[in-house]
Wavefront OBJ file of the C-alpha trace (Angstrom):
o trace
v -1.049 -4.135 -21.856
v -3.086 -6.994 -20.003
v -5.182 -4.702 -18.322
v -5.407 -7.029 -15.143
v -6.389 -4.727 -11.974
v -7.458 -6.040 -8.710
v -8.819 -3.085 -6.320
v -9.229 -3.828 -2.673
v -12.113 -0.991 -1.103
v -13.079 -1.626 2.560
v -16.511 -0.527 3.055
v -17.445 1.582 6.259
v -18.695 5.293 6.560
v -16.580 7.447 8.824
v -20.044 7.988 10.155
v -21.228 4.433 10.841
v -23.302 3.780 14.431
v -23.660 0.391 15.475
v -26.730 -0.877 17.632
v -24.709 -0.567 20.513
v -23.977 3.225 20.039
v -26.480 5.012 18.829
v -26.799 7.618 21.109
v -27.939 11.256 21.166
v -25.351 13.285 19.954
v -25.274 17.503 19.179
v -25.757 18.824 15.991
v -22.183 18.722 13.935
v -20.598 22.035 13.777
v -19.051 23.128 10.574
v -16.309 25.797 10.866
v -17.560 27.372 14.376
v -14.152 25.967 15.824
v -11.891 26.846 12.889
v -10.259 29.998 12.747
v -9.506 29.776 9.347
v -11.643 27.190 7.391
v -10.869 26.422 3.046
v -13.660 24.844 1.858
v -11.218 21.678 0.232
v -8.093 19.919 1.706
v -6.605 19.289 -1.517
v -7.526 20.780 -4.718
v -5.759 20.007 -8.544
v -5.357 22.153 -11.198
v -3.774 21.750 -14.832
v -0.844 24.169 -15.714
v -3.108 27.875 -16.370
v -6.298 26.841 -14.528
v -7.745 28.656 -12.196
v -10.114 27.678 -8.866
v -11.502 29.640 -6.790
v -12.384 28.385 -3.346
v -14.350 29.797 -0.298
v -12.484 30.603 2.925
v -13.736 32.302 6.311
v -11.387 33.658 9.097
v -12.596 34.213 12.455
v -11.237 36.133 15.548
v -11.780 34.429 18.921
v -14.325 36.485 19.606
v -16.446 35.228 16.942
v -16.070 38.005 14.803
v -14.674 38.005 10.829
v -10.927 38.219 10.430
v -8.381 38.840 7.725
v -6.419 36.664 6.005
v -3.039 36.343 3.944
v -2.310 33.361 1.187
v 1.026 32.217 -0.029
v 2.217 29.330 -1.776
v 5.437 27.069 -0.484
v 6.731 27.232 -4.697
v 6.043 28.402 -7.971
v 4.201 25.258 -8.982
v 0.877 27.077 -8.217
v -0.095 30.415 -7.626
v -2.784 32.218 -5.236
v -4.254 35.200 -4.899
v -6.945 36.774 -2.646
v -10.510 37.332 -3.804
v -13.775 38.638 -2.297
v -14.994 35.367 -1.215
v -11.974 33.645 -0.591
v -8.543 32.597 -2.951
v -7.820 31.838 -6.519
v -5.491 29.085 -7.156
v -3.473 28.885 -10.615
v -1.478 26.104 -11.992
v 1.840 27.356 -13.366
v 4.202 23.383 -13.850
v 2.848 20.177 -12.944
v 4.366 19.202 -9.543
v 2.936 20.300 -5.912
v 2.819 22.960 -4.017
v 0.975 23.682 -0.448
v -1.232 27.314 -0.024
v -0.839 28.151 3.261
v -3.741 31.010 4.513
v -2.966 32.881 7.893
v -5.683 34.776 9.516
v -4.566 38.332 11.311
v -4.845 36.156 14.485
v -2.528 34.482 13.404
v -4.093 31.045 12.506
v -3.419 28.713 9.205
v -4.787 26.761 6.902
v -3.357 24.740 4.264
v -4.182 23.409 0.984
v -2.640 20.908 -0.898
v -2.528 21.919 -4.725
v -1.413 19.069 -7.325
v -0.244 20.698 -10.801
v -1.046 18.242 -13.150
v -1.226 17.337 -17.287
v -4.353 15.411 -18.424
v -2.123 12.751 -20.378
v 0.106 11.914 -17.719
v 0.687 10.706 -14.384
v 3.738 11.815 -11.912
v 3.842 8.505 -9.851
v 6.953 10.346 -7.543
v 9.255 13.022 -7.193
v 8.803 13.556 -11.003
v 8.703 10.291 -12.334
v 5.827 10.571 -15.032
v 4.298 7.631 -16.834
v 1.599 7.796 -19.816
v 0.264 5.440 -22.339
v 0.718 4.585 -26.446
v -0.613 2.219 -28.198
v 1.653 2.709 -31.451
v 4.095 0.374 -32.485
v 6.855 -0.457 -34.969
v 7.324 -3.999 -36.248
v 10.594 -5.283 -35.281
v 10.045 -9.056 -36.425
v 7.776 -11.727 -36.758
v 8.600 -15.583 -37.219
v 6.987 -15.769 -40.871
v 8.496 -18.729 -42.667
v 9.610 -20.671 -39.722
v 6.695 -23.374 -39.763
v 6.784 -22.396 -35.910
v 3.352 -24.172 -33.845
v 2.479 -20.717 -32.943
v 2.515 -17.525 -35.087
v 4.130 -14.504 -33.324
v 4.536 -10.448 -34.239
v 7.063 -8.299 -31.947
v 6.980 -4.843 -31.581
v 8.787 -1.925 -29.821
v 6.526 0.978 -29.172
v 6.985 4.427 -30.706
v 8.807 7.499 -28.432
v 9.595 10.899 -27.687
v 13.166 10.691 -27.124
v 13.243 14.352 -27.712
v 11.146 15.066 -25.294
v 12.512 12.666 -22.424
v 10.034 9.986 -23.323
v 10.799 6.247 -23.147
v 9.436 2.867 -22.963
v 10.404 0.465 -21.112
v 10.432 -2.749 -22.807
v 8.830 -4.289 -26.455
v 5.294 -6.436 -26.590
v 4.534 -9.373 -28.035
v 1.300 -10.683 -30.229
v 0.738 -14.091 -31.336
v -1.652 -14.956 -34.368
v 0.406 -11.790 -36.434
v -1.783 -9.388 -34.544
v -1.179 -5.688 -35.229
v -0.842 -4.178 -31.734
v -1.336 -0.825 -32.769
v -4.714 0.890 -31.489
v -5.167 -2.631 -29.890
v -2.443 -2.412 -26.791
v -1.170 -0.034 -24.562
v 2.483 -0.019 -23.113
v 3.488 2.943 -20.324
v 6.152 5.080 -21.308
v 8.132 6.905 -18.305
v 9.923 10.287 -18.322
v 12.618 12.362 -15.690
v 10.295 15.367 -15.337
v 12.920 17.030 -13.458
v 16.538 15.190 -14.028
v 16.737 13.534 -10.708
v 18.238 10.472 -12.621
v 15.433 8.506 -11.741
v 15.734 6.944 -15.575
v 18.943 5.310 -16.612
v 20.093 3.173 -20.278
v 20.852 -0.398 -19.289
v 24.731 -0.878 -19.288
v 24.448 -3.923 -21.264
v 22.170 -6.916 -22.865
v 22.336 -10.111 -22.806
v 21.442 -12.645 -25.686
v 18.156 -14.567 -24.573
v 17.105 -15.793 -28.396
v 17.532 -15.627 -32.110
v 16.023 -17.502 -34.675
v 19.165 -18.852 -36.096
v 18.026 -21.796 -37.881
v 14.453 -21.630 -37.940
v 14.152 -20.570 -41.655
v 11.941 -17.694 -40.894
v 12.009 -15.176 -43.466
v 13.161 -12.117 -41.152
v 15.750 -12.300 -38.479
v 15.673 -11.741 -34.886
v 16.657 -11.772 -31.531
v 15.262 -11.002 -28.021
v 17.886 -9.180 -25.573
v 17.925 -9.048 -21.429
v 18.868 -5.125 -20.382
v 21.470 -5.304 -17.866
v 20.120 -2.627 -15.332
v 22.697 -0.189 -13.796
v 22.753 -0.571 -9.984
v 19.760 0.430 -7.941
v 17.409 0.240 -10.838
v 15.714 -2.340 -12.655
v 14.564 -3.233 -15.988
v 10.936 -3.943 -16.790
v 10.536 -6.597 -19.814
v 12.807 -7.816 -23.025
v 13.486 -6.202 -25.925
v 13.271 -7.806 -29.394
v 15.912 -6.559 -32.083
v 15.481 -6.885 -36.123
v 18.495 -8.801 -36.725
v 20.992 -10.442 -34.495
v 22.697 -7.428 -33.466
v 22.717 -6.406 -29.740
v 20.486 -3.172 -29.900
v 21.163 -0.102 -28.723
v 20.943 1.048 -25.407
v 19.132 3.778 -26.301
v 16.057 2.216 -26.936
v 14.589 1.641 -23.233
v 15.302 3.459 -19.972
v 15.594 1.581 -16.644
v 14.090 2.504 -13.431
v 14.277 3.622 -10.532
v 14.179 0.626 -8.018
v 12.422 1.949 -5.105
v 9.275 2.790 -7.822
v 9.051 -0.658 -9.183
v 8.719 -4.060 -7.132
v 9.988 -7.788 -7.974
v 6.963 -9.298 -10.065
v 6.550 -12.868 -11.290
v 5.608 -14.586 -14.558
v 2.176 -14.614 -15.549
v 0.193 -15.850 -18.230
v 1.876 -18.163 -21.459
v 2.008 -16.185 -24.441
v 4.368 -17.975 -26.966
v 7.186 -20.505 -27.633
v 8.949 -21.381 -30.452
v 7.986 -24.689 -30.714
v 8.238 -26.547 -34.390
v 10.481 -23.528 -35.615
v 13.490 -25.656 -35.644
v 15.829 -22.914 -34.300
v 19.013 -23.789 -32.415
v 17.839 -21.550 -29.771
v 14.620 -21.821 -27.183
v 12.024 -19.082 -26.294
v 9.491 -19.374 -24.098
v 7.639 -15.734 -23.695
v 5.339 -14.307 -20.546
v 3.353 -11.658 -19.571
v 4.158 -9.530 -15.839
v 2.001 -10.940 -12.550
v 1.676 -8.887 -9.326
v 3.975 -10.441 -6.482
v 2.761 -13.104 -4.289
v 2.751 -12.229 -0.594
v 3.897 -8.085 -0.841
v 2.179 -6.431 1.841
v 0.617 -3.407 -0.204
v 0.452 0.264 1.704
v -2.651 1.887 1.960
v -2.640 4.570 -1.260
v -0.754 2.185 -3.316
v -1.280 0.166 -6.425
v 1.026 -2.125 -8.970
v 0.259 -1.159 -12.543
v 1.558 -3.725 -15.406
v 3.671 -1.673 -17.973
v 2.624 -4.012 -20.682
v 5.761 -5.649 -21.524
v 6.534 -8.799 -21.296
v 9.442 -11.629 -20.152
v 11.126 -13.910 -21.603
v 13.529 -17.592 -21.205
v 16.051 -20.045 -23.438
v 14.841 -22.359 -20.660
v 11.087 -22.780 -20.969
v 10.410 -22.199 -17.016
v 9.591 -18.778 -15.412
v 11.501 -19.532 -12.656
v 14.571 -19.263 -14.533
v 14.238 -15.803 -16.045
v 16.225 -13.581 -14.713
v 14.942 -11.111 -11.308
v 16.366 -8.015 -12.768
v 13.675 -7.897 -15.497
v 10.446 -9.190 -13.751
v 9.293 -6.093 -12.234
v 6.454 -3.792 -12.411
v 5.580 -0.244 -11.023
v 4.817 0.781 -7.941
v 2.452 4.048 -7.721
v 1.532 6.119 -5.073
v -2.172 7.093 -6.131
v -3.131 10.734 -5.869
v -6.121 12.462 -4.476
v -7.214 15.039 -6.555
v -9.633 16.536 -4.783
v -11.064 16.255 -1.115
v -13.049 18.726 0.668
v -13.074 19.598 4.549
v -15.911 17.800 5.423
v -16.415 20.463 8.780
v -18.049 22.325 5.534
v -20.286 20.206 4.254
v -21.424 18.278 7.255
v -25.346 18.211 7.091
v -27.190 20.405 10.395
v -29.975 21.691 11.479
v -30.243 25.369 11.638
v -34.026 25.666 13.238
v -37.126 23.944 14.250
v -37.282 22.170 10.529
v -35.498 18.817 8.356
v -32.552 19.160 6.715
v -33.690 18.584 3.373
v -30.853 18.001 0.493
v -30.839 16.839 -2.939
v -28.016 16.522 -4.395
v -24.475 14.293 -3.590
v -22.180 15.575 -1.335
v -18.946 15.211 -2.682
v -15.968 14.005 -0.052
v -12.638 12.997 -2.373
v -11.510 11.455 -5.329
v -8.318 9.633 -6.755
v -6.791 9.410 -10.008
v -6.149 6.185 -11.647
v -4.565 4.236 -14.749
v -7.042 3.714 -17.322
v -6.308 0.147 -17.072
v -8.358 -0.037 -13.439
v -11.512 0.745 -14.857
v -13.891 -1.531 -17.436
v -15.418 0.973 -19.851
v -17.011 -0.861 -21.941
v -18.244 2.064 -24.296
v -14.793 3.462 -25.164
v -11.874 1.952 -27.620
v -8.204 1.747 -26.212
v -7.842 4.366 -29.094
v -9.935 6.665 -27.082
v -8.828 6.413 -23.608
v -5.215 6.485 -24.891
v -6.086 9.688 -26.264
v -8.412 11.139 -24.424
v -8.828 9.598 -20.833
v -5.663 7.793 -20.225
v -6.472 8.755 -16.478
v -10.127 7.530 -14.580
v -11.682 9.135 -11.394
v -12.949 7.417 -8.436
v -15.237 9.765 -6.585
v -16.945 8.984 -3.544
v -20.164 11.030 -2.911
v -22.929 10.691 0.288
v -26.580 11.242 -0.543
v -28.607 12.042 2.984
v -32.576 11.080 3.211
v -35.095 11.827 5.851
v -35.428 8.564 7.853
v -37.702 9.969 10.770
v -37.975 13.300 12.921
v -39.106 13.970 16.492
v -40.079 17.408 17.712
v -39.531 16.915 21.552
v -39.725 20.471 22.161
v -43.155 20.396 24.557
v -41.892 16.959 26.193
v -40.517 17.041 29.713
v -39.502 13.903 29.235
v -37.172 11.895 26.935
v -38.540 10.787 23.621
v -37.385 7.702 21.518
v -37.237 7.078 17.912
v -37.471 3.198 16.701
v -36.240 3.443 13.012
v -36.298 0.387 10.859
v -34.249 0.559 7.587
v -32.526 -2.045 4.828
v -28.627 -2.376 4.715
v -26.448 -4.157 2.428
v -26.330 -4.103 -1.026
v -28.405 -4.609 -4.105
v -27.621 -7.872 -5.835
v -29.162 -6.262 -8.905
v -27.099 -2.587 -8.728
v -24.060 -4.767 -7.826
v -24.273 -6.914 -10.648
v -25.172 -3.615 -13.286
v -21.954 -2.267 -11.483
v -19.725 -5.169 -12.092
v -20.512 -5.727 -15.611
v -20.285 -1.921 -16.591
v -17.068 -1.302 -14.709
v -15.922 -4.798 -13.387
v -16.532 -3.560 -9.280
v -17.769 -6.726 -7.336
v -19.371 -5.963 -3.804
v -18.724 -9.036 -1.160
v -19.898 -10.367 1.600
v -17.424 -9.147 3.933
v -18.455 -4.936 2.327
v -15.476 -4.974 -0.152
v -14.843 -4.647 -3.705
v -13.189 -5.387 -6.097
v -11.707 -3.230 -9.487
v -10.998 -5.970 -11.939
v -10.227 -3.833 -15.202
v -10.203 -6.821 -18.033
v -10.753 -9.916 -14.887
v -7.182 -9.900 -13.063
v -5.139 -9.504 -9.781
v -3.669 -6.214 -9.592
v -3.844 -5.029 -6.113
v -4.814 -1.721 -5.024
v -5.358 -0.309 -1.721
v -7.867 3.322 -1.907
v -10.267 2.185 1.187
v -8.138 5.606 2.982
v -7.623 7.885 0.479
v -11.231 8.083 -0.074
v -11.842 8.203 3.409
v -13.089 5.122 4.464
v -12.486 2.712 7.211
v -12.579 -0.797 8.069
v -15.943 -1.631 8.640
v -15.907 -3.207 12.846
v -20.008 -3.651 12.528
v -21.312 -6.503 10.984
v -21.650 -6.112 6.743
v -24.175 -7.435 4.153
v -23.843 -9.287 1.595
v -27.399 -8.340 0.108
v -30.594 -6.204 1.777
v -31.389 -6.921 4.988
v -33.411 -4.883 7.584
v -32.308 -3.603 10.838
v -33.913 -1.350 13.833
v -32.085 0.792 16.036
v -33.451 2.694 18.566
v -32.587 6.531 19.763
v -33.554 9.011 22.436
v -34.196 12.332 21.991
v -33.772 14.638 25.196
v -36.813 17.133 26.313
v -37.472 20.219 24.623
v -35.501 19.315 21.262
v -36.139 18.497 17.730
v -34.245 15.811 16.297
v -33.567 13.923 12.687
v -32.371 10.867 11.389
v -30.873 10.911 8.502
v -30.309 7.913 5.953
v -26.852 7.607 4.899
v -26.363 5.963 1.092
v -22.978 6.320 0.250
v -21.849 6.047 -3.740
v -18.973 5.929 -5.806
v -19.088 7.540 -9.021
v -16.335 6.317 -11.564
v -15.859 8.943 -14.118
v -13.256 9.631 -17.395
v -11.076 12.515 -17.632
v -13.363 14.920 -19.368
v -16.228 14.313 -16.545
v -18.468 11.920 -17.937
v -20.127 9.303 -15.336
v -19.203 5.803 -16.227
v -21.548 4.237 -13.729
v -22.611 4.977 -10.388
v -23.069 2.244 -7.439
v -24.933 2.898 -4.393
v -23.963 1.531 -1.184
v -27.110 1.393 1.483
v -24.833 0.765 4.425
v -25.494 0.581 8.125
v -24.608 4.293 8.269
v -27.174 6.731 9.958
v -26.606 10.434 10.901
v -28.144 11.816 13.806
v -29.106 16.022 14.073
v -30.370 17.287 17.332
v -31.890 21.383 17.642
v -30.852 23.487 19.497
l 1 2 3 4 5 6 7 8 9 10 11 12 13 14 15 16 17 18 19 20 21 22 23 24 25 26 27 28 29 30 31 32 33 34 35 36 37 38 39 40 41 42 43 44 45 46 47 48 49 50 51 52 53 54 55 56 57 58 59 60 61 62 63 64 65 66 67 68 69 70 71 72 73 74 75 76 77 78 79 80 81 82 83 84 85 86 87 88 89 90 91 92 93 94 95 96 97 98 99 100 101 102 103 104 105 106 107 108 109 110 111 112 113 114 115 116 117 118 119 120 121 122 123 124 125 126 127 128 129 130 131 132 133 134 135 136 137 138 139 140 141 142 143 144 145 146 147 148 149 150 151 152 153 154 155 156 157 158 159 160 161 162 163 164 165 166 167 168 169 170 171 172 173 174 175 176 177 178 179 180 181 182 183 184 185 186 187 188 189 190 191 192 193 194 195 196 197 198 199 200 201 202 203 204 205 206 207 208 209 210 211 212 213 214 215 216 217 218 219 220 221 222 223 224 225 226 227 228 229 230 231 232 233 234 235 236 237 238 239 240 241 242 243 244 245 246 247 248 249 250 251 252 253 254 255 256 257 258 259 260 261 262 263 264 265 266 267 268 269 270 271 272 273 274 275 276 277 278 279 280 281 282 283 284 285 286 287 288 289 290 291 292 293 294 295 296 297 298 299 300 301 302 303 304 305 306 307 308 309 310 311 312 313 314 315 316 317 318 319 320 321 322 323 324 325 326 327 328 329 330 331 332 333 334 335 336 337 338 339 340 341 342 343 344 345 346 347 348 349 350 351 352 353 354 355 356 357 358 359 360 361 362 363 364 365 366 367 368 369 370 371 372 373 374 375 376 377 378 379 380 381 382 383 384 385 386 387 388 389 390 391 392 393 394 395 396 397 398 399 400 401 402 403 404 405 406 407 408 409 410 411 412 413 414 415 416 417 418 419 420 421 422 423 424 425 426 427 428 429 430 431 432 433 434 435 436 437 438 439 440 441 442 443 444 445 446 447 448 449 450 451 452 453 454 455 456 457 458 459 460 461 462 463 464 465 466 467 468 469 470 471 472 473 474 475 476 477 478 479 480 481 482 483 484 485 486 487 488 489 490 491 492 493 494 495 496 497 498 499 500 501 502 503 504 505 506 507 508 509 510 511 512
């Protein structure tokens, strides 16, 4: 697959003060309010894992309550503990806890069953990734200007699994352990798969002289689904619709012809092929928590322009990308508890997504290995807090000011380390930009990992900025230094790269 992946992030801090309002607030409350209060919003869990999270009920009169847990299916299961509830994976799917409090308050948690090797992009539609192939033809023999090797890539029919079209590789490259196509499966029957009715003849080498023969086939999708590339046949047969599944429409969305990647120029056959990879859609307004993925197929015309191949097989998926984990931040919010800093040294850890290997550069594994072994990447985004500057007003009788001078913007230097490990690129305007191998494959996660369009001004690089804050008589106040992070990470936890993000983001913690 042309692992071309374009990542939009909008850079602000839920938490951001401007100069024009940074004034004295309280001290942030953590569950005080909450009646019942589960230390995440959304927690996953493969099929026989267990978490245990913390949860605290409280009467209205401030005293500890009881609580009940129950779960909306038998995707999960939950059980009470002595600090709070155990959550078990039974099936991948989802499933919401709800805990009710003897006052009769709730809670809920969001629980997402899932297997490490594969991705449900809807309602049971799961995708994962191969990169093995069988050799269908090549033009060998044909004196053709460009050498070319098709394959069709190995599946589980068995087991519901199915691609979705057959790659191309010029120069007679094998493509096994060098490409990855998706492959897509029914999880649950909901005929959200379905064998093309038909093909149609696009090519065969009839009269080129190679030494093998072949031919390259349009599915004809039923109605409301779509196919997702060509397939290539060993001989001039029409194949068998059994080979491919089509999809679901409203998961996919109309593409448009990328890159060249062969004709058959010079071959001397009677026929004309002109071959393609997939492109994202020009002008499709993207929803926030969405991204296109490539399946790694490709497209094909008799005709030798793009525009003339055929709408019902230019298409590519359309995934709605999970958070995995995101805690309620009421819990971790930092505050002062006495006459003393808040003092921490460790990230705080707010939500992450899961995400196609393909969105993420790393540079020290093999296709092989992420195939195998992390064919899902994390995005986690983390704050770190620092002491900018206390003031104990506790003897004043007056009001007190702080004048705190700090840099914002971002490090040319980290940026660039971050961009070349994991191809992120920071901007002027605070966003960024997951480019995978270099391409444009929009994604939109600026929400899901709770951020917000930034309304202050952003940097491109450091710059430094004072802001100015009062502290009323007879308290004790903090300012804390927000530098927010994101943390990319593979499937079995280990940090890719982390990029730090000194934005104009400061906390302010007033006692009592």
């Amino acid at each position: 697959m042309k692992k071309l992946i374009n990542v939009m992030f909008l850079f602000c801090s839920l938490f951001i003060l401007t100069q024009c309002d940074l004034n004295p607030s309280t001290e942030v409350s953590s569950s005080d309010n909450k009646s019942v209060f589960i230390e995440k919003k959304t927690v996953s869990v493969k099929p026989g894992e267990t978490k245990s999270l913390f949860v605290t009920a409280i009467k209205p009169d401030g005293s500890a309550d009881t609580y009940t847990a129950a779960a909306d299916n038998d995707k999960a299961k939950v059980t009470i503990t002595s600090t709070g509830i155990s959550v078990e994976g039974t099936s991948v799917g989802k499933a919401i806890i709800s805990i009710t409090s003897g006052s009769g308050a709730t809670s809920v948690l969001n629980v997402h069953v899932y297997e490490p090797l594969t991705m449900d992009i809807g309602n049971g539609l799961l995708i994962q990734f191969t990169y093995k192939f069988d050799n269908k033809w090549d033009d060998g023999g044909s004196g053709g200007d460009y050498n070319t090797v098709w394959w069709h890539p190995q599946y589980d029919a068995a087991n519901g699994w199915y691609p979705v079209g057959s790659y191309i590789r010029g120069n007679y490259i094998n493509a096994n352990k060098t490409h990855a196509v998706v492959l897509v499966k029914d999880l649950y029957g909901k005929d959200l798969l379905a064998k093309p009715t038909d093909y149609e003849l696009i090519y065969n080498d009839s009269g080129s002289g190679a030494d093998k023969d072949g031919s390259v086939w349009l599915p004809i999708a039923p109605d409301g689904y779509v196919a997702m590339g060509v397939i290539v046949q060993s001989g001039h047969e029409k194949p068998s619709t059994d080979v491919i599944r089509c999809v679901k429409k409203e998961y996919t969305v109309p593409a448009k012809a990328g890159d060249w990647i062969y004709d058959d120029s010079g071959t001397g056959a009677s026929m004309n092929l002109t071959v393609w990879d997939l492109a994202e859609p020009d002008n499709y307004s993207l929803s926030e928590g969405y991204m296109f993925l490539d399946p790694g197929t490709v497209i094909a015309s008799s005709s030798g322009d793009s525009e003339t191949i055929s709408s019902t097989i230019k298409n590519v998926f359309l995934i709605s990308i999970p958070v995995t984990e995101e805690v309620d931040t009421a819990g971790i919010e930092p505050k002062l508890t006495g006459y003393k800093p808040y003092s921490s040294t460790y990230p705080k850890f707010f939500s992450s997504v899961r995400v196609p290997f393909t969105l993420i550069t790393d540079s020290n594994r093999t296709l092989e290995w992420k195939v195998d072994n992390s064919p899902f990447y994390y995005i986690q985004r983390e704050e770190v807090y620092s002491d900018a500057q206390t003031l104990d007003n506790r003897q004043g009788t007056a009001d007190a000011s702080i004048n705190y001078s700090t840099e914002v913007g971002f490090s040319k230097t980290e940026t660039d380390t971050f961009s070349q490990e994991i191809g992120m690129e920071v901007t002027a305007e605070g966003g960024a930009s997951f480019l995978g191998s270099g391409g444009k494959w929009s994604v939109k996660l600026s929400a899901k990992l709770g951020w917000q369009q930034q309304t202050a001004t952003t940097y491109s690089f450091v710059e430094t900025k004072t802001y100015n804050f009062t502290v009323p008589a007879q308290k004790y106040a903090q300012l804390l230094h927000v530098t927010s992070q994101f943390r990319a990470l593979d499937s079995l936890g280990n940090t890719v790269t982390i990029l730090p993000m000194k934005s104009n983001s400061l906390k302010y913690l007033q006692y009592p």
